[in-house]
DOLOTOR-198005 format. One record per residue (C-alpha): x, y, z. Coordinates in Angstrom, 2 decimals, always signed. Layout:
residues N
<east->X north->Y up->Z>
...
end
This chain:
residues 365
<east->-21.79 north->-0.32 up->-9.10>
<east->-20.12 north->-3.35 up->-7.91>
<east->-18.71 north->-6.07 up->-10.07>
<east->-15.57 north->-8.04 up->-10.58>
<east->-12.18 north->-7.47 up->-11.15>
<east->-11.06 north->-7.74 up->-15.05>
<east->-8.28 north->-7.41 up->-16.71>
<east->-5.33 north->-6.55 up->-15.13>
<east->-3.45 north->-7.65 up->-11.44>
<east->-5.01 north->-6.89 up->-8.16>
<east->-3.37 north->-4.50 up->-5.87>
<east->-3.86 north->-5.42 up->-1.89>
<east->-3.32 north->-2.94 up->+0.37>
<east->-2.37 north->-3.98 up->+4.29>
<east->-1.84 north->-1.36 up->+6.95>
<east->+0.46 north->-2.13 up->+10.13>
<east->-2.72 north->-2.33 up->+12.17>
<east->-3.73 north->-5.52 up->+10.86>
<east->+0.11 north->-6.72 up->+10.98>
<east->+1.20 north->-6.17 up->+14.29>
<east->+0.88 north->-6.22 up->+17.58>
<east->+0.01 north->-2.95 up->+19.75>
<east->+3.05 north->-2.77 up->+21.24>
<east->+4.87 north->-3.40 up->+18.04>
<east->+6.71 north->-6.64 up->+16.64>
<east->+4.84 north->-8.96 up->+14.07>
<east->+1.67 north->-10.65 up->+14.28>
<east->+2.04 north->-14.47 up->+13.04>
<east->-1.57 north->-14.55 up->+12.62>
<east->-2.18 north->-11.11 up->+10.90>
<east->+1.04 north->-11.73 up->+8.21>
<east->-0.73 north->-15.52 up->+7.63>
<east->-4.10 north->-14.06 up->+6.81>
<east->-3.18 north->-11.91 up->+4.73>
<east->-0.46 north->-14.07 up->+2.78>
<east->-2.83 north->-17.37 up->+2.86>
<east->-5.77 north->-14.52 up->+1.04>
<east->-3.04 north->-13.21 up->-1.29>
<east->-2.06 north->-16.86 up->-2.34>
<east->-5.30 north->-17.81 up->-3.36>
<east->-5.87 north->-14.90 up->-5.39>
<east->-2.59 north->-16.35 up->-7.20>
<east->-3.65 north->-20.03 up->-7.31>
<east->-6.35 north->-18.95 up->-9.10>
<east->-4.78 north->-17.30 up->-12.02>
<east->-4.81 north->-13.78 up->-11.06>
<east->-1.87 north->-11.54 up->-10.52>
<east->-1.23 north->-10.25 up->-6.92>
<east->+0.56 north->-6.75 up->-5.87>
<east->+0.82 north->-6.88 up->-2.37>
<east->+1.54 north->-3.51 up->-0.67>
<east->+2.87 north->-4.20 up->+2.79>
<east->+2.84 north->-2.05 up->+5.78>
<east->+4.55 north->-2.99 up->+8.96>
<east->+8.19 north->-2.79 up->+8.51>
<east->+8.92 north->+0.30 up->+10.76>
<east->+6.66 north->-1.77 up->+13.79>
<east->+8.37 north->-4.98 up->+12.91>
<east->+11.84 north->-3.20 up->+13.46>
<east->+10.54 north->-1.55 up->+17.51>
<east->+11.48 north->-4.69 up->+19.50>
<east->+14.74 north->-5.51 up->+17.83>
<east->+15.74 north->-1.90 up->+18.66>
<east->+14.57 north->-2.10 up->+22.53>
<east->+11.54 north->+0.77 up->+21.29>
<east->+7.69 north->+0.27 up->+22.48>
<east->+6.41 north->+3.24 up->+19.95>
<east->+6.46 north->+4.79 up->+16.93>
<east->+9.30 north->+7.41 up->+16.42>
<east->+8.67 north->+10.58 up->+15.76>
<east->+11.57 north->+11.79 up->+13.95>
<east->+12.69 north->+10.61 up->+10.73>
<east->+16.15 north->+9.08 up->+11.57>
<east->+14.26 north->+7.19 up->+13.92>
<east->+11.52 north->+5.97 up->+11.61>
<east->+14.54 north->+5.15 up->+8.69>
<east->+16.36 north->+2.87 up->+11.45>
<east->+13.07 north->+0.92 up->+12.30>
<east->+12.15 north->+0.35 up->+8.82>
<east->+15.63 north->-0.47 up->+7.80>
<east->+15.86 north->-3.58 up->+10.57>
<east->+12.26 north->-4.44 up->+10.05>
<east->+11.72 north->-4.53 up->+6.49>
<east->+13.90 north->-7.83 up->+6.67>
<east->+11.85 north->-9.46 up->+9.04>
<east->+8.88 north->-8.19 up->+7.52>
<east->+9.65 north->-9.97 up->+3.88>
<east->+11.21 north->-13.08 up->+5.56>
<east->+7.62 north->-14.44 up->+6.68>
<east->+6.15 north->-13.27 up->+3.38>
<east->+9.10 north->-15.38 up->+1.91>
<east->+8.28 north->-18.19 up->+4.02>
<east->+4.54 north->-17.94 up->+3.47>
<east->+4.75 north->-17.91 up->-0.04>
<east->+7.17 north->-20.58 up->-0.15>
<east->+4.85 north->-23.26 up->+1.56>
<east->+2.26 north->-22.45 up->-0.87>
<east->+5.12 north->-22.87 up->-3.99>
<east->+4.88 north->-18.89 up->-5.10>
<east->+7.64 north->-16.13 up->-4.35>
<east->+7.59 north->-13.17 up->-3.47>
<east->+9.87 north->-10.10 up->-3.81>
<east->+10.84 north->-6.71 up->-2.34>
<east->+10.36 north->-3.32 up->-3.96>
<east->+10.92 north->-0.33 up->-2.33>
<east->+9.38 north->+2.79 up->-4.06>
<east->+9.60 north->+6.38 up->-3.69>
<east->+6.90 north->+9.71 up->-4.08>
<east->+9.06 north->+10.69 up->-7.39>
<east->+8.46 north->+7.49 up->-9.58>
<east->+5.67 north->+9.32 up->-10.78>
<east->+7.45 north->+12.77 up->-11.51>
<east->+10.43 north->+11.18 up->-13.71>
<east->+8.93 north->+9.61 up->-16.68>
<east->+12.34 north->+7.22 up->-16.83>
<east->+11.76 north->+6.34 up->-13.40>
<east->+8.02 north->+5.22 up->-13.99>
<east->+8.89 north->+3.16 up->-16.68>
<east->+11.76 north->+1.44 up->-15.29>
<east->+9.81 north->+0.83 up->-12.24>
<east->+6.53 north->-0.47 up->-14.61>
<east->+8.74 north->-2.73 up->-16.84>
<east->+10.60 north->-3.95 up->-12.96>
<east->+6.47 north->-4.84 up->-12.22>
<east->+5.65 north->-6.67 up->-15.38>
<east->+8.10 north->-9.04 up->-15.55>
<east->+7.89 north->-9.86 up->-11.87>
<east->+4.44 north->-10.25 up->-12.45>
<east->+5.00 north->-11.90 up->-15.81>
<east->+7.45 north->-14.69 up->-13.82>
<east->+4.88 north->-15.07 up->-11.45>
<east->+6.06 north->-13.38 up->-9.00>
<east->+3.97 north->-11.65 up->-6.17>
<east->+5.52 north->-8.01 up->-6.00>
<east->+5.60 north->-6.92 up->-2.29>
<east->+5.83 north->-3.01 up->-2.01>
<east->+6.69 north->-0.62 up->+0.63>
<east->+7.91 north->+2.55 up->+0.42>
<east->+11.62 north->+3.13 up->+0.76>
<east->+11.64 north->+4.55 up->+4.51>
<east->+15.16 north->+3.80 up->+5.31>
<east->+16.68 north->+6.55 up->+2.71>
<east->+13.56 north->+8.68 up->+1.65>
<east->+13.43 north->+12.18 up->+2.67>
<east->+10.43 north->+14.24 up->+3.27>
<east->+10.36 north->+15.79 up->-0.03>
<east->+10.06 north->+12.19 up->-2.07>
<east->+7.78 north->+10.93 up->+0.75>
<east->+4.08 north->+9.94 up->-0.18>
<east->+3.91 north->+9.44 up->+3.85>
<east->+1.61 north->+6.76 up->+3.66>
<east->+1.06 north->+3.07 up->+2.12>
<east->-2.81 north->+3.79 up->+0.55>
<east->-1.54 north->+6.28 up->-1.58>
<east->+1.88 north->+4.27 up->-2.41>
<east->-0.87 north->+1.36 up->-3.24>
<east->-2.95 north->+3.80 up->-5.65>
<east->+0.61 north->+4.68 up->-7.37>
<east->+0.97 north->+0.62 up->-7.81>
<east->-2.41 north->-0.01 up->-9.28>
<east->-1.48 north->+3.40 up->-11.71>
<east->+1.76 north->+1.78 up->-12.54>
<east->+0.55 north->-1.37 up->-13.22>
<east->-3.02 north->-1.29 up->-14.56>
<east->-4.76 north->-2.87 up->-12.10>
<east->-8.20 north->-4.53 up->-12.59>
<east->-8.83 north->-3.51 up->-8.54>
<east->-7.64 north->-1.50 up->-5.53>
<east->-8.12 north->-3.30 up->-2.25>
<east->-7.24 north->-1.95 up->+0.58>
<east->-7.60 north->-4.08 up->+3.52>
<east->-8.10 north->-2.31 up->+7.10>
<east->-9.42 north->-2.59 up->+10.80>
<east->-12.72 north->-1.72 up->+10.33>
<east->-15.54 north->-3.04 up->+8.03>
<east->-14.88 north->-0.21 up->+5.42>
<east->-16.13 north->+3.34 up->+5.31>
<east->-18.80 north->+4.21 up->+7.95>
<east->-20.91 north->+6.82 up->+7.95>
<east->-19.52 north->+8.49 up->+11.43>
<east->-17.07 north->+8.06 up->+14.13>
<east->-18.64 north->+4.57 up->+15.88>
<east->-16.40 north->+5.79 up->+19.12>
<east->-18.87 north->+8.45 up->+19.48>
<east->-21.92 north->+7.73 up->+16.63>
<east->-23.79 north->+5.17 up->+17.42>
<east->-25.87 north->+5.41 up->+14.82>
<east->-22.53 north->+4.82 up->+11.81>
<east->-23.26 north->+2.45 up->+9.42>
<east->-21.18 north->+0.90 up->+6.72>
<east->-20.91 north->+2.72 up->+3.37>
<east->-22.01 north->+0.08 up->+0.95>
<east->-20.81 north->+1.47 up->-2.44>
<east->-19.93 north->+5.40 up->-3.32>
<east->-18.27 north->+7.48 up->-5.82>
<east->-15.47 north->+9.20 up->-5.65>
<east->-16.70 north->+12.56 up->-6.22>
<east->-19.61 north->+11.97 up->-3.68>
<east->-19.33 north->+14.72 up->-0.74>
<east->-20.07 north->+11.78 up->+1.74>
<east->-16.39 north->+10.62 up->+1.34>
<east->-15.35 north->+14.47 up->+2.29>
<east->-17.58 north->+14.09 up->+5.54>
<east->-16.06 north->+10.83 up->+6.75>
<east->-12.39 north->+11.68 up->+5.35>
<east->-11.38 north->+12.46 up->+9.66>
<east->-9.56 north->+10.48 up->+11.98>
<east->-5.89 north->+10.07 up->+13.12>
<east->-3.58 north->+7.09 up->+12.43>
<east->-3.52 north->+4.04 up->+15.14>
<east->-0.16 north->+3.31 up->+17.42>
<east->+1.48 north->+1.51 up->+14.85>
<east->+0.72 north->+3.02 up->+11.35>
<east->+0.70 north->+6.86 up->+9.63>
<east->-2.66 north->+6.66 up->+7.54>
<east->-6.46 north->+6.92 up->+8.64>
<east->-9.43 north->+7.40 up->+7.13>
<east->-8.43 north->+10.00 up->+5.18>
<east->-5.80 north->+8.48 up->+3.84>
<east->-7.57 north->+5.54 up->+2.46>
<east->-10.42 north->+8.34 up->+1.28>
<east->-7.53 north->+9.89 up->-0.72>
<east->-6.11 north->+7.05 up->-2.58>
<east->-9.16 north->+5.62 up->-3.29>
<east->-9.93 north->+9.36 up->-5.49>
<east->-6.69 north->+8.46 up->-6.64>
<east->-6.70 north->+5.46 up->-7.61>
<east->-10.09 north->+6.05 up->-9.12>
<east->-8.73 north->+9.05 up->-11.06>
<east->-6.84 north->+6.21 up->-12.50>
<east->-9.98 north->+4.48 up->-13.80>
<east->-8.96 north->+1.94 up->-10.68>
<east->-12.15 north->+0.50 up->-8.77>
<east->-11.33 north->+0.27 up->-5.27>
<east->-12.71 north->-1.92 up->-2.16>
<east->-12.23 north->-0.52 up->+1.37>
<east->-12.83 north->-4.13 up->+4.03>
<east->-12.11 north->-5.99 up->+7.21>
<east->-8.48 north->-7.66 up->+7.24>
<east->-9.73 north->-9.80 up->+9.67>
<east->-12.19 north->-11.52 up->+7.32>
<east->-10.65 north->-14.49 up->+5.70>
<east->-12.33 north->-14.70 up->+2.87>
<east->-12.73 north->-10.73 up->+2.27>
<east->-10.17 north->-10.85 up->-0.64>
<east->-11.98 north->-13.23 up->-3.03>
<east->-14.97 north->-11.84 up->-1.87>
<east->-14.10 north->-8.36 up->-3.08>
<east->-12.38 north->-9.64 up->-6.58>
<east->-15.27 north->-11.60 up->-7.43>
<east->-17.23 north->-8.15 up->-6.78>
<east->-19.23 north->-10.03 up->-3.40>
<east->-20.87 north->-7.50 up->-0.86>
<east->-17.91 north->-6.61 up->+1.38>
<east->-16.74 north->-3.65 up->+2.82>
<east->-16.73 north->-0.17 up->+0.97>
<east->-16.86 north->-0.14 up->-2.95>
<east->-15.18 north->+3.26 up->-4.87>
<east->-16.71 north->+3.77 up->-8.00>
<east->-13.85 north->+5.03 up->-10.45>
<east->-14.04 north->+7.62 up->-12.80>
<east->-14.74 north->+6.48 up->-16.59>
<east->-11.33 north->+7.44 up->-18.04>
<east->-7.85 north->+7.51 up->-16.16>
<east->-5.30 north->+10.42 up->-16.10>
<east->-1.61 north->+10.27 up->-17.17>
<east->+1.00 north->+9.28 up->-14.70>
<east->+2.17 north->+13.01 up->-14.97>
<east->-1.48 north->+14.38 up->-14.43>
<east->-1.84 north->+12.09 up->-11.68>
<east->+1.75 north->+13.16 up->-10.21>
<east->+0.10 north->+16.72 up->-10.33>
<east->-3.22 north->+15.69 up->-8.72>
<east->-1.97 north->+13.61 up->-6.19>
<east->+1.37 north->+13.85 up->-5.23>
<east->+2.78 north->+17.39 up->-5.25>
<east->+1.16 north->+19.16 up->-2.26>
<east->-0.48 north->+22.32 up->-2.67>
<east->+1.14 north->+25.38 up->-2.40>
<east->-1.23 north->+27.85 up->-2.39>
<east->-4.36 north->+28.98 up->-4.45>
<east->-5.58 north->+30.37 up->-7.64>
<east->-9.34 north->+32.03 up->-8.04>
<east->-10.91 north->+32.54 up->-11.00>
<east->-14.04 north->+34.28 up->-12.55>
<east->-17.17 north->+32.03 up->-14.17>
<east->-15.60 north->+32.51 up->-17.29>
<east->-12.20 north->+30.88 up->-16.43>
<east->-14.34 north->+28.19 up->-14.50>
<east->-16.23 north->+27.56 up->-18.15>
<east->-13.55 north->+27.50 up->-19.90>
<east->-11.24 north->+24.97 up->-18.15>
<east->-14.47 north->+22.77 up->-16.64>
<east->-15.85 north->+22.61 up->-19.82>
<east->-13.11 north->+23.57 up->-23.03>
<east->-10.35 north->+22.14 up->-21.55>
<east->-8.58 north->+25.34 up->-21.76>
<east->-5.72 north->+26.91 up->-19.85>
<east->-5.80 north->+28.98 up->-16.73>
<east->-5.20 north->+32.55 up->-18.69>
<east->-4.41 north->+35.78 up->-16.30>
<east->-7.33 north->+37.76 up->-17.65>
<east->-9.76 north->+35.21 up->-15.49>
<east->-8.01 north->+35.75 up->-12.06>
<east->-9.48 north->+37.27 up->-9.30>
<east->-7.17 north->+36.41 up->-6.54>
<east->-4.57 north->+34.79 up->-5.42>
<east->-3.55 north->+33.01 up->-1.98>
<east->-0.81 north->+31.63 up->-0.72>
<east->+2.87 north->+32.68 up->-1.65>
<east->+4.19 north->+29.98 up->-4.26>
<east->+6.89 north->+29.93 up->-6.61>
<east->+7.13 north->+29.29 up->-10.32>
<east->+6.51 north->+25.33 up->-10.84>
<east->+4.51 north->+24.71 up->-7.68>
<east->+1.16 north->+23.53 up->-7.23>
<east->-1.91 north->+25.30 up->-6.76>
<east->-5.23 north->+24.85 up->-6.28>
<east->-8.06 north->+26.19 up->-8.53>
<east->-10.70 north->+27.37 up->-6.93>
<east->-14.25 north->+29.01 up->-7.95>
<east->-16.88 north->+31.37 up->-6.62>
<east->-17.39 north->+30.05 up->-2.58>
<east->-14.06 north->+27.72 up->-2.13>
<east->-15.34 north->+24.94 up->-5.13>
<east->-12.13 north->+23.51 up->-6.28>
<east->-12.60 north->+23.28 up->-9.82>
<east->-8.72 north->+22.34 up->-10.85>
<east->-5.12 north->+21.95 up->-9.62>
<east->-1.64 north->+22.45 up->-11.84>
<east->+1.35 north->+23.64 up->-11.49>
<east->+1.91 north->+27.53 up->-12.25>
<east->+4.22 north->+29.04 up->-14.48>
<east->+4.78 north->+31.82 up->-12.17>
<east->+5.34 north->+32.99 up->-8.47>
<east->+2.13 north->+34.15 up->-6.29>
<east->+3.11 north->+37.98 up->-6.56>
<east->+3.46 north->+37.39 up->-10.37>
<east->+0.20 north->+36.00 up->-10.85>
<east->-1.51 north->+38.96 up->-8.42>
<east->-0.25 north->+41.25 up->-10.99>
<east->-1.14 north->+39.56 up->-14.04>
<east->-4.64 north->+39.13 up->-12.53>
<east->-6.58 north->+40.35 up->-15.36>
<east->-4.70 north->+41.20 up->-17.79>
<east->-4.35 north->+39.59 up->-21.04>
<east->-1.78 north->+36.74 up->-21.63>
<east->+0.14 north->+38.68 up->-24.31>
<east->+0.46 north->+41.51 up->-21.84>
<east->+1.01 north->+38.93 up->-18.51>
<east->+3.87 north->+36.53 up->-21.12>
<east->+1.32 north->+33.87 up->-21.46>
<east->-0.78 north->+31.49 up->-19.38>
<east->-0.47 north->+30.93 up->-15.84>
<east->-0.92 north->+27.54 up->-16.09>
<east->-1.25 north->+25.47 up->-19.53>
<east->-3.41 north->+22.93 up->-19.79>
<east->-1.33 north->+20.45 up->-19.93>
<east->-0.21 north->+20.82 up->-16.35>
<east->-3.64 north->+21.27 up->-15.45>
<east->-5.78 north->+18.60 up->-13.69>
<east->-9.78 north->+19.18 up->-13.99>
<east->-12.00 north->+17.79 up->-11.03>
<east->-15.05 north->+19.43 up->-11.81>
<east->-17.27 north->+22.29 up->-11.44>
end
């Protein structure tokens, strides 16, 4: 599966773990590994995305805090004083190496406007085009729950969507994907190279965030699929490897490698996918299975068999087939109790499909 990066930039991923101390405040050491790794990427010809963690972290000690806040006021005044600090030793990083850098702060909905999404892919190629290493973090100072992707792998999968990237890497605290919980397996062992549809990714998608950051395992898991449903290769390694970057663009043996899928979905699609949450779900017969897995079609009424969940028009559902298999997800054209009574019925009778098929995502069957 593995091989190098062509084409396009390469999108590095850093979580707060690898940035910061414990107790909060910046790590010298963890900032300079991975801005000395970035930097060589750009030396040697390649363009660099770097999305950042660590702002809300780098912010605790200036406000007298030794954890995390819970609540989001909290977590907007911590980002808003560190996300300074945090870009002025990228700044100065960059600068001794002759390369700048520069801030942009992203939101869940550039994906759900299609002005937004261009604006913000025409802001990334001409930084990138000026030579310019974007540094991204999501905007956590004004950003309310609705816009939130809540975590930095899935911000980074929305980067390497946005700007075509040649490679995903997202660069943790472990040595990539295991096979089980080492705390309590002793038996895990590194997960050299998967797919993204593989079930093993479901069975290791567990664990909770560390001190300092919101994402996990299954966070990672998730915009890997993501970025792979973006045709985006991605490479799960050790942050504390200094050579792990080149080592992963030049398609070396490092970490966990995330075989994409052959051909990418629209920014919409993936919007749809990935970043409206479900709101409840949609079962169908074999026939409605067939039909979308296979045709392409729409999700008509006449192939419901139940509904769950209470959703209104617009909102996402899942699709789901026989014993839980999710087949599909899209966004239905009517509420929960319209759908139960359309279940059925044919779509001249129900006023039409419940979802069309072109605000329907297929996963499989």
């Amino acid at each position: 599966m593995r091989r190098p990066a062509a084409g396009g930039p390469i999108v590095v991923k850093i979580g707060s773990s690898s940035l910061t101390h414990p107790s909060g405040g910046l790590s010298d050491d963890g900032v300079a590994l991975v801005a000395a790794q970035v930097a060589s990427i750009r030396d040697g010809g390649r363009q660099v995305v770097l999305v950042s963690s660590g702002a809300v972290a780098a912010g605790l000690p200036a406000l007298g805090l030794d954890s995390r806040p819970v609540d989001i006021p909290g977590l907007q005044a911590a980002a808003a004083v560190g996300q300074g600090r945090l870009m002025e030793r990228y700044t100065a990083l960059f600068a001794a190496r002759d390369l700048v850098c520069g801030q942009v702060l992203l939101t869940r909905d550039v994906l759900a406007q299609r002005e937004q999404y261009l604006h913000a892919r025409n802001a990334f190629m001409r930084l990138l085009n000026l030579g310019v290493i974007p540094v991204v973090n999501e905007n956590d100072t004004v950003v309310v729950d609705e816009l939130r992707l809540g975590d930095n792998d899935r911000l980074a999968a929305v980067v390497a969507h946005l700007v075509g990237a040649a490679m995903l890497v997202i660069l943790t605290d472990t040595p990539g994907l295991l096979s089980g919980d080492p705390r309590f397996d002793d038996s895990a062992a590194l997960i050299d190279a998967v797919r993204h549809t593989d079930g093993v990714l479901d069975q290791v998608a567990v664990g909770g965030s560390g001190p300092m950051g919101s994402g996990g395992v299954g966070t990672k898991i998730a915009a890997a699929r993501m970025a792979a449903w973006s045709g985006v290769p991605t490479v799960i390694a050790p942050a504390g490897d200094p050579g792990v970057l080149m080592a992963a663009v030049s398609g070396g043996q490092v970490g966990t490698w995330v075989e994409p899928h052959p051909s990418g979905l629209s920014a919409r699609k993936l919007w749809i996918a990935f970043g409206l949450p479900s709101s409840g779900t949609v079962v169908v017969d074999s026939g409605a299975a067939r039909a979308i897995v296979a045709r392409g079609r729409s999700l008509l009424p006449a192939g419901v068999t139940a509904v769950e969940g209470d959703f209104a028009a617009g909102a996402a559902v899942e699709v789901r087939y026989l014993a839980g298999t999710l087949i599909a997800k899209g966004r239905s054209r009517f509420t929960a109790a319209e759908v139960r009574a359309a279940a059925g019925r044919h779509s001249d009778e129900a006023g039409g499909e419940v979802i069309h098929r072109d605000d329907l995502v297929v996963f499989g069957g």
